[in-house]
N, C-alpha and C positions, 0 to 999 in steps of 0.2 A: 504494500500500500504506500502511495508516495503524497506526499503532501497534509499528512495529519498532523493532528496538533494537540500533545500529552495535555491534561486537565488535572491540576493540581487541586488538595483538597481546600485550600485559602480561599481562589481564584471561584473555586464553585460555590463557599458559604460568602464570598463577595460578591457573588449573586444574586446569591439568592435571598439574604441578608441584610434589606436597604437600611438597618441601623450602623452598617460595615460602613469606615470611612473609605474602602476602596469600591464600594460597591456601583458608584456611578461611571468609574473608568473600567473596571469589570463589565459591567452590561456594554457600554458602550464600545467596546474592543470585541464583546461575543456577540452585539448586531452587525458586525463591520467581518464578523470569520463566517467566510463559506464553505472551507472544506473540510473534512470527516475529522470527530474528536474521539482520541481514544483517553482511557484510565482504564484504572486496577481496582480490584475489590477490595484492595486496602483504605485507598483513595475514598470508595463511594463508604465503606465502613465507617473511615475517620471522620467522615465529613456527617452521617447520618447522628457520630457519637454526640460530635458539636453542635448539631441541628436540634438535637431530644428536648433542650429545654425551651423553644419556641412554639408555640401549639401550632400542630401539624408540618412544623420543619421535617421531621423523619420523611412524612409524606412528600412535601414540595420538593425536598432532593432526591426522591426513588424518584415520580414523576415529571421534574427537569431530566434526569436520565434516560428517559423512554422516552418522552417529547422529541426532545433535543437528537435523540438518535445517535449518542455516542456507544462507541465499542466497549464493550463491558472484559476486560483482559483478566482473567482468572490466573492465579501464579502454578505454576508446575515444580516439581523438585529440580529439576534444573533453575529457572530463576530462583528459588527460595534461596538456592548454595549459593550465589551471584549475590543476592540480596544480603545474605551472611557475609562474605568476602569487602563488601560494600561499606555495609555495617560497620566492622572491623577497622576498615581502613579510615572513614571518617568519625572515628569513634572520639575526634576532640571536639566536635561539634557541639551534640554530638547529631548522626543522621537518624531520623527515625525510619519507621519502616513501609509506612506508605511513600515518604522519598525514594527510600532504595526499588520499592518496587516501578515503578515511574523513571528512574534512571534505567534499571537493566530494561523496561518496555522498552526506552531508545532505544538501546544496545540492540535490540532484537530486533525492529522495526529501521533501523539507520534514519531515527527522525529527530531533531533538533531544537523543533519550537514547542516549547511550554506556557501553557497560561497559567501563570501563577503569581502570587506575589510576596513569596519565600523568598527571601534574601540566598538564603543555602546553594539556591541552584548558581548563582553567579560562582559560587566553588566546585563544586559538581561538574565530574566531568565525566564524557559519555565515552568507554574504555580507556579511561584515566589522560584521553588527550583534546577530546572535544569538547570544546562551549556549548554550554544550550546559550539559545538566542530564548528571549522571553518575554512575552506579553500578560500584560497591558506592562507599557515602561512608565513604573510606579517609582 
């Protein structure tokens, strides 16, 4: 698939979250994206955990998911060990685990642009040499 674009869990409770101070450059950067959004079940997890205490957040971020038509990327023991290796390495951060998972998706996918607005990813690097590029430039 060429031309995706990872969804970080910030970027999608700055969405969907108009009390989020980024949620206006969030929306406005996800009406301006046209091509296919992938994440991980870490991703839509973390972001469901953060969403629990809004009434009906749990719902509005399953729901933005299926609307929206992003790729639901499930981890396998192969990325889990990647994600461990990952872990490890940025362990002064330190990385948590819906990152690592979201880093090794590039890795798999050779895709570069992330919507997020985790500081992190500007260290992150995709097989330890490549920049994510990243939106909204928060």
């Amino acid at each position: 698939m060429a031309g995706e674009l990872l969804l970080d869990t910030g970027a999608l409770i700055g969405l969907l979250d108009r009390s989020q101070a980024v949620h206006k450059s969030c929306a406005a950067f996800f009406r301006s994206w046209t091509g296919p959004i992938v994440t991980t079940e870490a991703v839509l997890t973390e972001a469901t955990h953060l969403l629990s205490d809004l009434p009906l957040g749990v719902a509005a971020c399953i729901d933005f998911i299926l609307r929206a038509e992003v790729i639901l990327i499930p981890s396998t023991e192969v990325s889990l060990r990647r994600c461990l290796a990952l872990i490890e390495k940025y362990s002064d951060l330190p990385m948590d685990f819906a990152d690592a998972t979201l880093v090794v998706l590039a890795e798999e996918l050779d895709a570069d642009r992330i919507f997020t607005v985790d500081r992190d990813f500007h260290v992150y690097r995709i097989y330890g040499r490549k920049r994510f590029r990243l939106f909204p430039n928060v």
